[in-house]
N, C-alpha and C positions, 0 to 999 in steps of 0.2 A: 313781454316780448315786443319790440318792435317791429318797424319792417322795413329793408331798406331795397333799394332800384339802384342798378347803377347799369350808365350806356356809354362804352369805352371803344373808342377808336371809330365815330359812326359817320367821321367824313361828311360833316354835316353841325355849324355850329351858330345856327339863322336861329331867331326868337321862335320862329314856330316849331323849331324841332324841340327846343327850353319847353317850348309849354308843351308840347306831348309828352313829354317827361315827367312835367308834373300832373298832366293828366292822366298818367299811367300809374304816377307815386299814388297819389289820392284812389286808387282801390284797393291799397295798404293802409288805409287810414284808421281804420279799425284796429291794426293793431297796438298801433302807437296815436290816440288821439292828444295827446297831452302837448305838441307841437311838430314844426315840420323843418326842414330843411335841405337845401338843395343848393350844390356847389360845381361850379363849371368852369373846366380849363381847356379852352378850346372845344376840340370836338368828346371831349370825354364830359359826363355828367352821375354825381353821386348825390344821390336824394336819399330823404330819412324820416320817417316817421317815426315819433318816439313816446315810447309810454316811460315814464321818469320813474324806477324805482331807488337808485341812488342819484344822490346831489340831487334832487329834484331843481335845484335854481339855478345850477352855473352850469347841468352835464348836456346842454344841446349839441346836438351833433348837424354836421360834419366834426369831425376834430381834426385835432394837425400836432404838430413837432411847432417845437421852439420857434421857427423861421416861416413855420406854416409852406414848406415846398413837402412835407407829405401830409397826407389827405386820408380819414379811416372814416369808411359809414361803416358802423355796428349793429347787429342785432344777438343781446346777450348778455352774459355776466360773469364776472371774472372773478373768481371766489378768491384768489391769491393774489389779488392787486399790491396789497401793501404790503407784501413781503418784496413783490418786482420793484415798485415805487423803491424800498430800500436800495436791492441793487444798482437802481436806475439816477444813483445821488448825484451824479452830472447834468441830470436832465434836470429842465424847469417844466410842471404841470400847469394847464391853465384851466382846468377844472378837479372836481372831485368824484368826476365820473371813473368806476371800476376798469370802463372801458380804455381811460385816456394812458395806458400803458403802452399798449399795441403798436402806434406810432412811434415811439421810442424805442422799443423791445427791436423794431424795425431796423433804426437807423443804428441799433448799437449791434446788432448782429446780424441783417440779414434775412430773408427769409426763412431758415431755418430757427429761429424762436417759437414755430407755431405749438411745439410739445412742450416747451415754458408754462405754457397757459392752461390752467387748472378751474373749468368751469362747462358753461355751453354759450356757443357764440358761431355766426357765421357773418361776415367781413369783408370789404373790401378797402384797397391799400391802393392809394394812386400817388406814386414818384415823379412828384411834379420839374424832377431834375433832369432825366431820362425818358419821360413820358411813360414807365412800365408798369405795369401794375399787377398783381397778386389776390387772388380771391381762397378764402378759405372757409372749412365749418368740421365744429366741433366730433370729437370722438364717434360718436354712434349715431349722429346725427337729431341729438334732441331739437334743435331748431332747426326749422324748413329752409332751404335752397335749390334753387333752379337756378341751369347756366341754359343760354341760348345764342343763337349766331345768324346775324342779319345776313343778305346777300349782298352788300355793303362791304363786308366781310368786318363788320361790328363784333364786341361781346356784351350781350347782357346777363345783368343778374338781379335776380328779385327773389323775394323772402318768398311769394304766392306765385305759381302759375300764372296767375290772371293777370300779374304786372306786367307779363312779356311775352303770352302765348298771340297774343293777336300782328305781334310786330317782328316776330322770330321766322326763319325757313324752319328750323331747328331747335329742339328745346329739348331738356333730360333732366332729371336730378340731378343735383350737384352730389356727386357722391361725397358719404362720412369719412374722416377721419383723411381727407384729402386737401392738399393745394395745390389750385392753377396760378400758371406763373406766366406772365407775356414775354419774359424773359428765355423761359425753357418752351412755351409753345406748347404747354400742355398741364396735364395731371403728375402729382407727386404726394406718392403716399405716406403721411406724417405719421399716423396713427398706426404701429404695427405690433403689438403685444404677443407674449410670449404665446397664448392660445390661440392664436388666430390662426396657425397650421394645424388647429384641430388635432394634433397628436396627444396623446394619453396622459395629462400630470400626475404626481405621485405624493402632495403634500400631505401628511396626514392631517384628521378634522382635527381645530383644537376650536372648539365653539367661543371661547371670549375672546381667541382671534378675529372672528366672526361681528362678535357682539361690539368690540373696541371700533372694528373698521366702519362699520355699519351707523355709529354713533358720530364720530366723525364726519363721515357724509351729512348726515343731517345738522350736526350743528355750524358746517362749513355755509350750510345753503339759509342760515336766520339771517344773511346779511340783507339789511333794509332800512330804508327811511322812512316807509308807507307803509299801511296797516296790510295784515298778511293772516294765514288762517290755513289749516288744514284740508284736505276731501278725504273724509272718513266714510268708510262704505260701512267698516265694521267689519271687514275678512282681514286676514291676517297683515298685510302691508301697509294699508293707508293705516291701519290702526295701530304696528309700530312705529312709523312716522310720525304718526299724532301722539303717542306715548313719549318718543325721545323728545319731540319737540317740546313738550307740557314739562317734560325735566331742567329742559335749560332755558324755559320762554321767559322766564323772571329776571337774565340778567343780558336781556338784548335790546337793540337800543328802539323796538316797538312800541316794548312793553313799557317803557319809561316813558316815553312817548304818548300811547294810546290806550293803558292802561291794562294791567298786571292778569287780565285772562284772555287766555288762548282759545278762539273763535274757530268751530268746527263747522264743515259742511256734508248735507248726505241731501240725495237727491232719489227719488222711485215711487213707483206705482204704491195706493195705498196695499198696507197691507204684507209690503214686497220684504224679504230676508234681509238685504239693507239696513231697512229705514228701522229695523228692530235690532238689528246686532247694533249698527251703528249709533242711536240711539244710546245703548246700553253701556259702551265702551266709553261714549260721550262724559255722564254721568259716573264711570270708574274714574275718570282723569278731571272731572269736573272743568269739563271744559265749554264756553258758551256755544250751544249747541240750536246749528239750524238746519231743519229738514224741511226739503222742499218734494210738495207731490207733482204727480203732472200724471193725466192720462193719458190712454192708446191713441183718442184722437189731436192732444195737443203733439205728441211725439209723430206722428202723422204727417200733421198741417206743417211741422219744421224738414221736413226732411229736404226739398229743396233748397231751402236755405242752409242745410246742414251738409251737403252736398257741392252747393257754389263754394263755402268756405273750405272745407275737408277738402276738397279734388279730390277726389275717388270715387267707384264704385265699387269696392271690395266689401261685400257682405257684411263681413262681423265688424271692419272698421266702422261701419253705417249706423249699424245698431248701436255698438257703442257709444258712438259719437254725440249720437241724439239726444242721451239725456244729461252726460256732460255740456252739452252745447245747452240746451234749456237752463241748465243748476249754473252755468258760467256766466249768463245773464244776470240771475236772481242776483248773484255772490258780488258781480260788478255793483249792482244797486244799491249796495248797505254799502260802500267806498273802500272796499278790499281790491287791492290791485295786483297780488300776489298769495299763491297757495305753494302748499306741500302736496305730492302727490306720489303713487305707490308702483308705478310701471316699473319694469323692468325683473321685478323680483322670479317671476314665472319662468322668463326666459332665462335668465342666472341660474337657478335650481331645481328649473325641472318641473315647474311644479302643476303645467297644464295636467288635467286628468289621463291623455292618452300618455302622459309619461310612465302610467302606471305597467303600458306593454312591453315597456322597452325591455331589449333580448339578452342584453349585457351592460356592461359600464362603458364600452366604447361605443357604442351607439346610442348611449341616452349622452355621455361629454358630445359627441358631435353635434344632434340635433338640439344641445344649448348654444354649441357657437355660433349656426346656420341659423337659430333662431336670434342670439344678438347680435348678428350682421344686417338683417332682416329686419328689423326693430323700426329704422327710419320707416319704412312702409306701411308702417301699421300702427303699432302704440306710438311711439313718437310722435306721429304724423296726427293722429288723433286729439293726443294731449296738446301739443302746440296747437294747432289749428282750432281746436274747439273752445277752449278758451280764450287766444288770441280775439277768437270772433267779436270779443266784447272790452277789449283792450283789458286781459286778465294774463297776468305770468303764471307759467306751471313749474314747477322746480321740484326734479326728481331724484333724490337723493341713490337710490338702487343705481341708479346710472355713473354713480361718480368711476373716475376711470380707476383710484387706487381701491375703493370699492370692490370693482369688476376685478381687478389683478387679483386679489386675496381672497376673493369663490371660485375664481376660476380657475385657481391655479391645485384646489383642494381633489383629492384620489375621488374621481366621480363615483366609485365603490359607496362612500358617504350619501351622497343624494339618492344612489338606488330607490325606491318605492317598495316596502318588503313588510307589508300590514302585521302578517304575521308575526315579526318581531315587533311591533311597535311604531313603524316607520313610514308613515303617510308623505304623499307628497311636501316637499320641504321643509323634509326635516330637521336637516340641520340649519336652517332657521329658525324653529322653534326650537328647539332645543337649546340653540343660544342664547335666549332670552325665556326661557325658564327659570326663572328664580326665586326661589321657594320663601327666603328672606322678607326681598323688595321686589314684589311681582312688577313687571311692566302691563299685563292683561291680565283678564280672569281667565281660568283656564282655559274653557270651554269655547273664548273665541282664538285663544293661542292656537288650538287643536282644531278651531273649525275649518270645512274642506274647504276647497278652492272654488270661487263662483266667476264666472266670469261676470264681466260688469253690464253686456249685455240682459245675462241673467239674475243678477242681483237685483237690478231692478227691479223685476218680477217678473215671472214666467210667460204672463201673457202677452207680454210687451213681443219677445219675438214671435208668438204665435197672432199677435195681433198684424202683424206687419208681414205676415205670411199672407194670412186672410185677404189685405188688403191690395196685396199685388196680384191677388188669384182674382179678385172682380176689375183690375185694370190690364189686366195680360192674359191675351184668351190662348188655348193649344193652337190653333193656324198660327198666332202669332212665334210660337215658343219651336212650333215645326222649322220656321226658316231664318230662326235664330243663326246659325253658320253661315247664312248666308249675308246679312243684315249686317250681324257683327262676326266677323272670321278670325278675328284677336281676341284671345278672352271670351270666347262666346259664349256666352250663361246660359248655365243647363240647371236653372227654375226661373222661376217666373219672378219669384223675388228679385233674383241678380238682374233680368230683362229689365223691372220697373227699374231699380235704380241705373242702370244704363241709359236708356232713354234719355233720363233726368240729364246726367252728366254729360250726355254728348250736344246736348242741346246748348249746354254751358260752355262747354270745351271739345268742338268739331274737329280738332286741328288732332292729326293723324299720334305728332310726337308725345298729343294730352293723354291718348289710349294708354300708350307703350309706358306712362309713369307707372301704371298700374300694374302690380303682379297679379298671377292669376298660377294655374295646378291646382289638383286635388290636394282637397283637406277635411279632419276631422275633427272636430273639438279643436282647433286652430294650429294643427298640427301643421308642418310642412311635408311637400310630396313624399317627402323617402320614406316617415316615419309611416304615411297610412300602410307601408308595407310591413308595416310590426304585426296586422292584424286583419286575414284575409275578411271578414264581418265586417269595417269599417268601408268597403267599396260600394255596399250597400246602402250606406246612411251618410253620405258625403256632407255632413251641415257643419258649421261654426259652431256650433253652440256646445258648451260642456255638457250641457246633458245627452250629446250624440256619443260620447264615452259610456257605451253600452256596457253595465256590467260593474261601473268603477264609480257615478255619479249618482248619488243615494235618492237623486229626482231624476234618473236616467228615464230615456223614451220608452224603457220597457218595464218598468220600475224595481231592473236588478240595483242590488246596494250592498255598499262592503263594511266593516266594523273599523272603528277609528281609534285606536287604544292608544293610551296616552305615557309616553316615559317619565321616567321619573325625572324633577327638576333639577338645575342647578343650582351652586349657593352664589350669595350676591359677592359682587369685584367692587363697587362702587357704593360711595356714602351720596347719593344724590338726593335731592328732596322731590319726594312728589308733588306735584297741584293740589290742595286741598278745597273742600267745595262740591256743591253740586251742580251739576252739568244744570243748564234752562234750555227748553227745548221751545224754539218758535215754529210753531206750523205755519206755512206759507202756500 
């Protein structure tokens, strides 16, 4: 991931305003240390930090069109470039960058190209003809965006918060699956899929529709010039990600490159359900395998640091974050500059634990679309940001948009949760990928429950971070909480400590309101804690607040996981052969 700044229209084009520009780009620099760049046409200015995962020699950005009168800073990747490059055979490119389409795509159609583009990316487009200019970002929002508005009556944009919250009246998420236009004076919604009114589909399940789509994504996102590598937790998603990617990693242009095994990563407490499933999965796929520990107190001492990068104070985002933020470090160190990673799959099918209450099949389809609308907020924001931290790309396969079209469009009757027959959370993701033939997993982690990453790491990580906001947060303090903070007010003491942290970081009123906030349970959204009057009671993030459903639940209720019968295999592919090496770190 990169990061890019741009300050359009600022009525203001003297050297010192140039260098606050690049004094604002330069706390992006982490995400793109690899170079910089910054292009100025009068009072407008487009800055770029760039971490080089294609063309590492020629793709420096700014970019431009043939004439160089349009102007694209990027942050992102464009899985279809050279199919566009085809259509685009009038145009001349001056790099080999994914990204160098954009500007053409531009001048040969207009703003409306932005659904052409088959990838994740957020952008900005200065027509240096007309002076207009155009800001964009991807589908669901897998890369970070912020728009803000000077009293200048300026617009900025930056990949971070922190590029523009000090110099804004105004500042907001750039919303997903949108583009502003200086032309139209506002928001236009590119990204508009057939689910997105949330009414009822009817396709029936056929799982190697499933399995074909799902493959595809993954081997759309092996494009690379730099060494790249898996996060394998060991639960069901990163571990078929890491399995399809070990099926085609032999003939990508890495492996030719950096040599013929595919490099895994798992990060948790020792001890933790992770670093054992993941471990084990590692060595089924024979894939070079590295597990990093970390304990309660290093996960601890990072949390502000995990906090200036993340912008948030959303509980289970924090937790999370932490130890991906630790293992994105480590991962950067060995000269990997790009992972695979498994977000997105929960919200597609269902598969958080309180899915298990749901009352029918129109209330478990709704609270998957309100949950992948909701996505930028949370996993998104997490997986970018916490990796970024350390100039590392995440690349989430689950998220591809023709992916999301072909689950989402399946009779949610299919995803129900109905143990009894056979049919645990995301099922019809395992089931896809049973195959009795040419297994992709061993069974037992196909069928294993769902952990959240939080929890995977190990149990005591969130009850350490419990602990340790109860000797920094006394009751007086937690009494006038409402009054303190009256947006979001945190009702524990955990949510108080990390408040504190973030407001100390980010004071400015419009840094709160990034932040969602409502009751949740096991990471449910508001509507659904209504599935289950008992969840009002134990309002926590954690999956094991799905009392009753989570076999490590808080009361140690546990349900029976029985496993269907597999499918036969569709594909002659070859496994990885080999055994997994495991470095402890």
């Amino acid at each position: 991931m990169c990061g890019i700044l741009a300050v359009l229209g600022c009525s203001d084009d003297s050297q010192a305003k140039r260098v606050r520009v690049l004094e604002l780009s330069r706390r992006l620099r982490h995400r793109g240390p690899d170079w910089s760049g910054l292009y100025q046409n009068g009072d407008n200015y487009l800055a770029h930090q760039r971490l080089a995962v294609i063309d590492p020699a020629s793709g420096d950005q700014p970019l431009y069109n043939e004439d160089k009168t349009i102007v694209v800073t990027v942050n992102g990747e464009i899985y279809n470039h050279e199919e566009l490059r085809r259509r685009l055979k009038n145009h001349k490119f001056r790099t080999g960058s994914d990204c160098d389409v954009i500007a053409h795509l531009y001048e040969e159609y207009g703003v409306d190209f932005v659904d052409m583009l088959d990838g994740i990316f957020s952008f900005v487009l200065l027509d240096t003809r007309d002076n207009s200019f155009m800001v964009a970002r991807d589908a669901v929002g897998v890369t970070s965006l912020y728009i803000g508005w000077g009293l200048d009556g300026s617009v900025w944009i930056s990949s971070e918060m922190k590029g523009l919250n000090d110099d804004c009246e105004h500042f907001e998420a750039f919303p997903p699956g949108h583009f502003y236009s200086s032309k139209l004076g506002g928001f236009k919604q590119w990204y508009n899929p057939p689910w997105f009114n949330e009414s009822v589909p009817s396709t029936p399940y056929e799982p190697l529709a499933i399995r074909r789509a799902f493959e595809n994504a993954v081997i759309k996102r092996l494009m690379t010039d730099v060494p790249f590598g898996v996060l394998l937790s060991g639960g069901l998603d990163s571990s078929l990600v890491a399995s399809i990617t070990a099926r085609h990693f032999a003939g990508t242009k890495a492996a030719k490159q950096w040599g013929p095994q595919l490099h895994s990563f798992c990060v948790g407490l020792e001890g933790s359900p992770d670093l054992k499933a993941g471990k084990e999965v590692a060595e089924y796929l024979g894939t070079v395998h590295h597990e990093f520990h970390f304990t309660v107190q290093d996960g601890i001492d990072a949390i502000e640091d995990v906090i200036y990068h993340v912008e948030t104070y959303d509980v289970t985002t924090i937790r999370a974050s932490t130890p991906m933020f630790l293992m994105s470090r480590k991962i950067k160190s060995l000269g990997v500059k790009m992972v695979l990673s498994g977000e997105g799959s929960d919200e597609i099918f269902g598969g958080y634990l309180y899915f298990h209450k749901a009352p029918n099949k129109k209330e478990f389809h709704q609270e998957t679309c309100r949950k992948i609308k909701a996505l930028h907020k949370y996993d998104c924001l997490r997986a970018n940001k916490s990796t970024s931290a350390f100039g590392l790309e995440a690349r989430v396969p689950f998220l591809d948009k023709e992916f999301i079209n072909t689950a989402m469009s399946l009779d949610p009757e299919c995803k129900m949760i109905k143990p009894e027959e056979g049919r645990i959370e995301k099922w019809v993701l395992r089931r896809a990928f049973d195959d009795e033939e040419r297994p992709y997993l061993p069974k037992h982690i196909l069928y294993r429950q769902k952990e959240q990453f939080s929890d995977g790491v190990g149990y005591s990580w969130i009850d350490g971070l419990k602990a340790h906001a109860a000797r920094n947060v006394n009751d007086k303090m937690m009494s006038n909480a409402a009054h303190i903070f009256p947006y979001n007010t945190p009702n524990t003491k955990e949510a108080y400590y990390y408040r504190m942290i973030f407001e100390r970081f980010f004071p400015q009123n419009s840094a709160r309101l990034t932040v969602p906030g409502g009751a949740t349970v096991a990471c449910s959204t508001a509507k659904a804690v209504e599935w289950d009057a008992s969840w009002s009671n134990n309002m926590d993030p954690s999956g094991r607040a799905a009392i009753g459903v989570h076999l490590s639940a808080y009361d140690g209720s546990n349900v029976a996981l029985p496993m269907p019968p597999p499918l036969k295999a569709i594909d002659n592919m070859p496994m990885m052969m080999g055994q997994g090496v495991v470095i402890q770190t």
